[in-house]
Backbone as XML, in Angstrom:
<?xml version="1.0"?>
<chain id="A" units="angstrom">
  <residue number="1" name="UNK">
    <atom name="N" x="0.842" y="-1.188" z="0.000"/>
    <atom name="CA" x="0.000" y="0.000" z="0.000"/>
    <atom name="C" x="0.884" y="1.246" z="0.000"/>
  </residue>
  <residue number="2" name="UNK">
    <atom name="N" x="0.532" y="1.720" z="-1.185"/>
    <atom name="CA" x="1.385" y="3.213" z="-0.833"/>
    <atom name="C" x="1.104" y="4.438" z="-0.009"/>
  </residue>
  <residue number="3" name="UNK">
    <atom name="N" x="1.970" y="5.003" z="0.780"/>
    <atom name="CA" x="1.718" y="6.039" z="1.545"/>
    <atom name="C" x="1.776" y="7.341" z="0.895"/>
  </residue>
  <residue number="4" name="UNK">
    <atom name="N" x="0.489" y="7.850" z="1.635"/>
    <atom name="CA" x="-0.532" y="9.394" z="0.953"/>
    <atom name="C" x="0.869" y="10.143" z="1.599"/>
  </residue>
  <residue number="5" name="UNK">
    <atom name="N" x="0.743" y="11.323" z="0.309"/>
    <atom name="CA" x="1.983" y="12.364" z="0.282"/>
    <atom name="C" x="1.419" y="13.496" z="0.858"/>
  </residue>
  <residue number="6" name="UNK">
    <atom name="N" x="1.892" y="13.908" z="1.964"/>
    <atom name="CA" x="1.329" y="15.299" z="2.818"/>
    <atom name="C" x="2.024" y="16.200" z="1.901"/>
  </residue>
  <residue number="7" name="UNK">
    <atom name="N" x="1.133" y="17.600" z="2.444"/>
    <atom name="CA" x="1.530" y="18.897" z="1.847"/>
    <atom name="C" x="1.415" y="20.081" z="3.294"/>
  </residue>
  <residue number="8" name="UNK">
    <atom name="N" x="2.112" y="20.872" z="3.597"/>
    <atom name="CA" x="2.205" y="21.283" z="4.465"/>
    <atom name="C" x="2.117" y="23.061" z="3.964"/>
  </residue>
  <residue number="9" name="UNK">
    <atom name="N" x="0.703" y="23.722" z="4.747"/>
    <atom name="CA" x="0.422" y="24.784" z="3.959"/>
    <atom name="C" x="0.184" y="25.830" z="4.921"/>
  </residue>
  <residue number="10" name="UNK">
    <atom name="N" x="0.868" y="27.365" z="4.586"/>
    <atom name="CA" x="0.898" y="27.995" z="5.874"/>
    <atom name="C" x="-0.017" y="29.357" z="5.354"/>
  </residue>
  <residue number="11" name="UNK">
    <atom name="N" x="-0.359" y="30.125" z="6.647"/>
    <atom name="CA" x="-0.857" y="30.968" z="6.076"/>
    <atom name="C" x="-0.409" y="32.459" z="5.954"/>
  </residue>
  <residue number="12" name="UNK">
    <atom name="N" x="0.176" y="33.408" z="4.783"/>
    <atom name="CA" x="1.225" y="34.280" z="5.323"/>
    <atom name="C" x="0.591" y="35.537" z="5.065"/>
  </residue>
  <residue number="13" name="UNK">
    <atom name="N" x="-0.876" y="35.860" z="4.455"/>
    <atom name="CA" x="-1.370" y="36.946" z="4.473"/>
    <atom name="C" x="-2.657" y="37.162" z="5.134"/>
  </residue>
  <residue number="14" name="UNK">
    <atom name="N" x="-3.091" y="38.513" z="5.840"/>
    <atom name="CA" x="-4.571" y="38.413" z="6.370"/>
    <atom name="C" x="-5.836" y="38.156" z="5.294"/>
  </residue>
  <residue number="15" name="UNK">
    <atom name="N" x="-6.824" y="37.932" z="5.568"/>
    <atom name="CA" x="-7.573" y="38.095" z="4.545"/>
    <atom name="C" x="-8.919" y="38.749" z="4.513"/>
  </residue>
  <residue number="16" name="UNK">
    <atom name="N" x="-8.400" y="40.679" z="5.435"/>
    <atom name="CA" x="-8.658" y="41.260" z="5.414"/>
    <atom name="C" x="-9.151" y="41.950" z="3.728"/>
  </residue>
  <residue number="17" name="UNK">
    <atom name="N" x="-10.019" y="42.055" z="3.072"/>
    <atom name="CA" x="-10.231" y="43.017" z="2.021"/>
    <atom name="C" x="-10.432" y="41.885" z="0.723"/>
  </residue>
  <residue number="18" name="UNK">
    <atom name="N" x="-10.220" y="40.709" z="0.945"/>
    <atom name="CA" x="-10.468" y="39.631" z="0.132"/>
    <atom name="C" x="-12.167" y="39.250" z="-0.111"/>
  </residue>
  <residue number="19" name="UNK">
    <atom name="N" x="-12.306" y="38.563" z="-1.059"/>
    <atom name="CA" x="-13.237" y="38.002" z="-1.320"/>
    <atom name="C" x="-13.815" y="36.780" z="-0.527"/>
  </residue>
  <residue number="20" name="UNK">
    <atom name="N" x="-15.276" y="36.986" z="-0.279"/>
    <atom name="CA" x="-15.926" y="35.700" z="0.766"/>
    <atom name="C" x="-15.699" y="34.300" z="0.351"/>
  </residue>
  <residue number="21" name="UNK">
    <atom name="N" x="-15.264" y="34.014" z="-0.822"/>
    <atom name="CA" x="-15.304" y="33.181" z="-1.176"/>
    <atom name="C" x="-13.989" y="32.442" z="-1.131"/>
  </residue>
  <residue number="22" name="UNK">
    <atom name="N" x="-12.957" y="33.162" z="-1.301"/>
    <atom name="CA" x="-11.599" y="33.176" z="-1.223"/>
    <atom name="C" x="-11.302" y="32.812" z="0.365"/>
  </residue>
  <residue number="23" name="UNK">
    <atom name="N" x="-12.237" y="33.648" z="1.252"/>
    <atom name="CA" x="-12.066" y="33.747" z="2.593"/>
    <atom name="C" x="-12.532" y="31.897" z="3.129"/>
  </residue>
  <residue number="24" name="UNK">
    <atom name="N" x="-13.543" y="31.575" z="2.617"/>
    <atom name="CA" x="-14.146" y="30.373" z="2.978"/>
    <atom name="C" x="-13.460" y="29.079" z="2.489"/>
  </residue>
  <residue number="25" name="UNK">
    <atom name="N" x="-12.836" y="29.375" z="1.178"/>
    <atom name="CA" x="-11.684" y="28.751" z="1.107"/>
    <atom name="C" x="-10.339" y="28.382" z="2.158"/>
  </residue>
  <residue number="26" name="UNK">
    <atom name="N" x="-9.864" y="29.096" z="2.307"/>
    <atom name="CA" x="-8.821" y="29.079" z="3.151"/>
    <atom name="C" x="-8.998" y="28.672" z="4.310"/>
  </residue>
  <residue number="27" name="UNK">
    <atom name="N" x="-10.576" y="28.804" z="5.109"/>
    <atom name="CA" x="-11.037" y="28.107" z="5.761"/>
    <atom name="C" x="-11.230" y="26.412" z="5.688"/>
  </residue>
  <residue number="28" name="UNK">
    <atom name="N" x="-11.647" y="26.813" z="4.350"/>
    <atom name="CA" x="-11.824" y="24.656" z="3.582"/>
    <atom name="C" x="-10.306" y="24.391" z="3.955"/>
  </residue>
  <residue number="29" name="UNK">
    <atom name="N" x="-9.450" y="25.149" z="3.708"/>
    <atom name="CA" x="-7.467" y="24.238" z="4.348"/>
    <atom name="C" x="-7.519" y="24.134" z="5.602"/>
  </residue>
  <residue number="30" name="UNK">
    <atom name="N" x="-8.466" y="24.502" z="6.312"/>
    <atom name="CA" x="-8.149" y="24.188" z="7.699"/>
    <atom name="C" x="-7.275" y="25.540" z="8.649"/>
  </residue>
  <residue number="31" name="UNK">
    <atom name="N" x="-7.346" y="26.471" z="7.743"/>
    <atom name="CA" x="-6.310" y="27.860" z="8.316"/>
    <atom name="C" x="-7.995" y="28.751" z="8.960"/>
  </residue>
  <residue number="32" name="UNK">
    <atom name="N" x="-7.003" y="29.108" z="10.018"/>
    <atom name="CA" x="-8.053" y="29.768" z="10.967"/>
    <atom name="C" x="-7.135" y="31.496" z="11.299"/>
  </residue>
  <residue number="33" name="UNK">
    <atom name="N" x="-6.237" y="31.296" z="11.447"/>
    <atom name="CA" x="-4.882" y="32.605" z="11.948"/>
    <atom name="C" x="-3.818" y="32.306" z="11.045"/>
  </residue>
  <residue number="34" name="UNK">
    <atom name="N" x="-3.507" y="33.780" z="11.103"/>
    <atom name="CA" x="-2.303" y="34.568" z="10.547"/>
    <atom name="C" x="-0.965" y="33.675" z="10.882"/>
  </residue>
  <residue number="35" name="UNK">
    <atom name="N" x="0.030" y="33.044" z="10.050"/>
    <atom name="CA" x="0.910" y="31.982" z="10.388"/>
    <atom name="C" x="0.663" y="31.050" z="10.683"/>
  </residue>
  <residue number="36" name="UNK">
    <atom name="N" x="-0.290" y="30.207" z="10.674"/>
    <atom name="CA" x="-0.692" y="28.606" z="11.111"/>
    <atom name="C" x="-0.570" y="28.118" z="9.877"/>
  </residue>
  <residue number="37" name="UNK">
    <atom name="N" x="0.115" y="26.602" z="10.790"/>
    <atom name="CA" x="0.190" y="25.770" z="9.543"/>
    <atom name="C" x="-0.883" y="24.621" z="9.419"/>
  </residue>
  <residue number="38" name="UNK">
    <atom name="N" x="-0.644" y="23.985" z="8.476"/>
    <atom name="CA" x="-2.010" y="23.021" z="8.596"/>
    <atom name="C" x="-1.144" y="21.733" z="7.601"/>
  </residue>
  <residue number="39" name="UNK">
    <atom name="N" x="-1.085" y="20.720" z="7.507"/>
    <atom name="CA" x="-0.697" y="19.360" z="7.085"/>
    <atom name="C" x="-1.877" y="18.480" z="6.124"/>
  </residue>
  <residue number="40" name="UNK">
    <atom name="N" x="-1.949" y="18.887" z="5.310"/>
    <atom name="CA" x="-2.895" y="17.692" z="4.567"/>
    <atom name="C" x="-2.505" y="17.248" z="3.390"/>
  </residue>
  <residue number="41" name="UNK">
    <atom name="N" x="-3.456" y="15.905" z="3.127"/>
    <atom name="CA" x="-2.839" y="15.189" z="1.981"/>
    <atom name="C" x="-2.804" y="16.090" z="0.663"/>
  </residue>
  <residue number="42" name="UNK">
    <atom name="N" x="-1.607" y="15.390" z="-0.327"/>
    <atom name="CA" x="-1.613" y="16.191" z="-1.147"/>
    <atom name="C" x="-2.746" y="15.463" z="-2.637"/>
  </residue>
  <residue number="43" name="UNK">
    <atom name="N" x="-3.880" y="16.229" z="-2.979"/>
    <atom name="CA" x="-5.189" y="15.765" z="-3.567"/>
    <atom name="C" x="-5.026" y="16.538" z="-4.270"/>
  </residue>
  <residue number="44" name="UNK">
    <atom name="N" x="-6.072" y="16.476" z="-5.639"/>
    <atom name="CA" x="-5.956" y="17.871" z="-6.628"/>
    <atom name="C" x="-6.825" y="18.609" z="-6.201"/>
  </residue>
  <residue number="45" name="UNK">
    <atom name="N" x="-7.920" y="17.851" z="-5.417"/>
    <atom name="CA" x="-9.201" y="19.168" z="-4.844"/>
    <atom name="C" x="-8.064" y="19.970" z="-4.116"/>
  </residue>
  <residue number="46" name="UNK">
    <atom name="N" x="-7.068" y="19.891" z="-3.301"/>
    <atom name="CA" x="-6.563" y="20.650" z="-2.161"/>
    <atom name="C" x="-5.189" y="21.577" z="-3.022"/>
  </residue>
  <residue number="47" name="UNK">
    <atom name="N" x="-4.740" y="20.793" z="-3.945"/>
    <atom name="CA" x="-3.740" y="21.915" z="-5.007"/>
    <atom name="C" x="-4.595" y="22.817" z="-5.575"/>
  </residue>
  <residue number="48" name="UNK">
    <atom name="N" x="-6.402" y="22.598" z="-6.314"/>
    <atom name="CA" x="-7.104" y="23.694" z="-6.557"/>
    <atom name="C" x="-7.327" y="24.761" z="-5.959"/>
  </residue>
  <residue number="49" name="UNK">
    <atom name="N" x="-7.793" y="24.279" z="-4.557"/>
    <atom name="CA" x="-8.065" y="25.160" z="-3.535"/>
    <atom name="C" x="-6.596" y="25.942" z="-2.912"/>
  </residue>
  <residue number="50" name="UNK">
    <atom name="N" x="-5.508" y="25.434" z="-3.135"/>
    <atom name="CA" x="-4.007" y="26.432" z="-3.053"/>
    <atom name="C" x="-4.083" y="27.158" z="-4.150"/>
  </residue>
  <residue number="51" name="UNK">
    <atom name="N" x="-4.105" y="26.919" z="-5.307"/>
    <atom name="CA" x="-4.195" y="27.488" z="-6.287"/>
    <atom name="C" x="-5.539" y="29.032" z="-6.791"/>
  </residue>
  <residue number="52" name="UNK">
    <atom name="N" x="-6.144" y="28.802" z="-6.076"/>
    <atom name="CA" x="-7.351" y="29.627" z="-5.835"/>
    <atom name="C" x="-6.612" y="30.625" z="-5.024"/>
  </residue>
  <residue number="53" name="UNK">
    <atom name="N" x="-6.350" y="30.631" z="-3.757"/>
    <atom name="CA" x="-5.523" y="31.887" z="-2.823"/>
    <atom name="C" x="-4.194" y="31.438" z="-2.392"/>
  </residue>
  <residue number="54" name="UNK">
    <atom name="N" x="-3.768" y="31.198" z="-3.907"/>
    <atom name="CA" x="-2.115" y="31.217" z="-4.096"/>
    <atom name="C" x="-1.496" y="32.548" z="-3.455"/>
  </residue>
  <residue number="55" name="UNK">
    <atom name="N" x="-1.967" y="34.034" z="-3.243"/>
    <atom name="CA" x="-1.301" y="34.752" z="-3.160"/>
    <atom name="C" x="-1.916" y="35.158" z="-1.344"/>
  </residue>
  <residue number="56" name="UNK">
    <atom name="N" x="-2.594" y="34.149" z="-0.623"/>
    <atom name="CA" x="-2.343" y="34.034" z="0.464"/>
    <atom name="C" x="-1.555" y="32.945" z="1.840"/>
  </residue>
  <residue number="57" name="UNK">
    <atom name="N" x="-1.262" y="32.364" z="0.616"/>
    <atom name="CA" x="-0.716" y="31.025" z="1.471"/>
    <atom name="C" x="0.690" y="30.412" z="0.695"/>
  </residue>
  <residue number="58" name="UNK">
    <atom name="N" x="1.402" y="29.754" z="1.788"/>
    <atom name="CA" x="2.530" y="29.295" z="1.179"/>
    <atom name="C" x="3.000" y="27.621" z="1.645"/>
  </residue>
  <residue number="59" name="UNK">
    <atom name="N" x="3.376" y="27.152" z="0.191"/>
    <atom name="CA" x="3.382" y="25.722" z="0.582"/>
    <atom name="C" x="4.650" y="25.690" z="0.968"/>
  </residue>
  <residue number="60" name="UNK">
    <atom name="N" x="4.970" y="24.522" z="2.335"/>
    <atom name="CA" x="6.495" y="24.357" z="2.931"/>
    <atom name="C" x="6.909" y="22.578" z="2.365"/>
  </residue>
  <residue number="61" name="UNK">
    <atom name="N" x="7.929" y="22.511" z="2.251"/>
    <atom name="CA" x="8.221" y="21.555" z="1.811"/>
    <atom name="C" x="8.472" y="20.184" z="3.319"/>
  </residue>
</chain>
């Protein structure tokens, strides 16, 4: 059985002045505060949803 590849995703901007939708997103990663990180598998629903508020979050290796 192969083992699921984590992705480890932080959060580095507020999301003060953003869009609700964008906002509820970032919520769907599991980010609640400014610098938290969050660990989940790496899925294409969850690269979409990085890819959506790419310019609030940053993936760590």
């Amino acid at each position: 059985m192969a083992e699921k590849t984590m992705i480890k995703i932080k959060l580095v901007k507020g999301m003060a002045g953003c869009r609700q939708t964008h906002r509820d997103t970032v919520r769907g990663l599991g980010l609640k505060r400014l610098h938290q990180t969050v660990e989940l598998e790496d899925t294409a629903a969850v690269r979409g949803m990085i890819n959506k508020v790419f310019y609030l979050v940053r993936v760590e290796a």
